[in-house]
Residue, then its C-alpha position, 0 to 999 in steps of 0.5 A: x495401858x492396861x484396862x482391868x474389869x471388876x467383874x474379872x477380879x475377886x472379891x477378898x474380904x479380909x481381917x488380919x490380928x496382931x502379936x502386940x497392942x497400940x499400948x504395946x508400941x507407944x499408941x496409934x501413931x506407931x501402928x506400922x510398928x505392931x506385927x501381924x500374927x494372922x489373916x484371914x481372907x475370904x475369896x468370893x470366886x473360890x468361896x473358900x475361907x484361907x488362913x494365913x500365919x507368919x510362915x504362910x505369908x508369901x502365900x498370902x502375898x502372892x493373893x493379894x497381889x493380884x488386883x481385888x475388891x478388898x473388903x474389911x471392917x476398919x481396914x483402911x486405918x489398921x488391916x491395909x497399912x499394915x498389910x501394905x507395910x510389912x509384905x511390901x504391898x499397895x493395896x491402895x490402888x485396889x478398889x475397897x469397901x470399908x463397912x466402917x468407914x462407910x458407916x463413920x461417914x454416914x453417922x459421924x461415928x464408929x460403931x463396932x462390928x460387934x454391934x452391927x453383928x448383933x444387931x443385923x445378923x443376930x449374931x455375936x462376935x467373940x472375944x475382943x481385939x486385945x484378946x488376940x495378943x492373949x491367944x498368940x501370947x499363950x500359943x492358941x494358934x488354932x484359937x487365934x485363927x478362928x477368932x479372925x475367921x469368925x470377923x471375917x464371916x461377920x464382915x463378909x455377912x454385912x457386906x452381903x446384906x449391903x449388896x442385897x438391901x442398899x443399907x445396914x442398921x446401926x444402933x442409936x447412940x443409946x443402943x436403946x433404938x435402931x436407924x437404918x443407913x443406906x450405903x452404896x456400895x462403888x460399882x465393881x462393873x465399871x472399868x478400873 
């Protein structure tokens, strides 16, 4: 048996956009049928930013199969089981941090990444998600592609203010008031 240490791996956070919609195949249930337009994946041992279109996707492969901390927003219901689906991959297996599922868990509902940008980075998110079909539909590529890195960055900022302060700040439902939520993070210097 192998044993592998977090601190050896990388930290990936990454975001992937689509070419279609959850309306374009039928809705949520037919999610694996949606095809991946472009990724974007920070890595925490190069810190470096790395884009990925469809021609680049074995290159893509090849990073993420070796084992990594992966980190996303909503990641374990849309971005791995695509990812996992369509480049033969179990990313399963790897340690992850889903800021929104940590989140969901905590308050018993979704918050945006938007919101949470907004609010604890002062920072805004562009465009929204369905606008990612738009800029592949129009041949945006170089738009595309910066929409999905700008996502990254503001999840990969969450994910640093969680390691440094043990919390992020949620609006109320109202958005009118704010809730500070701790969230521990897995330990990542354990064995795996």
């Amino acid at each position: 048996f192998v044993l592998r240490i977090f601190n050896s791996m990388d930290t990936l956070v990454l975001d992937i956009e689509t070419k279609n919609t959850f309306v374009d195949v039928g809705g949520r249930q037919n999610m694996l049928q949606m095809l991946i337009s472009v990724v974007c994946v920070y890595s925490y041992q190069k810190n470096e930013y790395l884009i990925f279109n469809e021609s680049q996707f074995s290159n893509l492969k090849s990073i993420l199969s070796s084992p990594a901390v992966i980190v996303g927003f909503s990641s374990n219901k849309f971005d791995i089981p695509l990812l996992n689906h369509h480049l033969g991959l179990n990313l399963n297996e790897y340690p992850r941090v889903d800021l929104s599922d940590e989140i969901e868990q905590r308050t018993g509902r979704m918050i945006g990444l938007g919101a949470l940008a907004k609010l604890n980075l002062g920072k805004d998110k562009k465009g929204v998600n369905v606008g990612a079909k738009d800029l592949y539909n129009a041949g945006k590529f170089e738009e595309l592609a910066e929409y999905c890195r700008h996502d990254v960055e503001l999840t990969k900022e969450l994910y640093d203010g969680v390691k440094k302060n043990g919390y992020i700040l949620i609006p109320n439902t109202a958005k009118t008031a704010i809730k500070k939520v701790s969230i521990q993070l897995p330990d990542t210097g354990k064995s795996w």
